[in-house]
Steps between C-alpha positions, in 0.01 A plus 500: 500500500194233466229780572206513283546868312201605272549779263245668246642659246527597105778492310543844435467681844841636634368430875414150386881477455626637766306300749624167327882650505452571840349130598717365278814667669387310800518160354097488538360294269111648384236401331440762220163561343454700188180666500524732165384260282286258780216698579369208760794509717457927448208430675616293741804726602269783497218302738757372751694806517259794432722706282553521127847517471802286413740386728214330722774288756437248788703336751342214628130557523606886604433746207781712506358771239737638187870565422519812722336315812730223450817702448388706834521201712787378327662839578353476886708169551138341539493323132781220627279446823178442290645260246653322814162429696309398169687216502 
């Protein structure tokens, strides 16, 4: 799919990894952004979506939230319909 996918994360963070296994499972192809070590884009993440923690995801311009608001609409069938309409 030719969506525009945005994921925060840090190398280390087992929810980073499970959101990019699940994105990657649907053939999405995402923009990743390491924040451990880049505290700018840290800020940035943080700033745009007013949390702290990694996974930070969008869809589009539509901030999804982290790996267990992503899985949740993945496992409410409404995940396929999202990616669909951000094309």
């Amino acid at each position: 799919m030719a969506v525009h996918v945005v994921i925060y994360t840090t190398p280390y963070c087992p929810y980073c990894i499970g959101a990019k296994r699940l994105l990657t499972a649907k053939n999405v192809v995402f923009e990743e952004i390491d924040v451990s070590r880049d505290f700018a884009q840290r800020r940035i993440m943080e700033e745009k979506s007013k949390r702290r923690t990694v996974p930070q995801i969008w869809i589009g311009e539509q901030h999804i939230g982290g790996f267990d608001d992503l899985n949740a609409l993945n496992q409410q069938g409404e995940l396929d319909a999202l990616l669909k309409a951000a094309l």
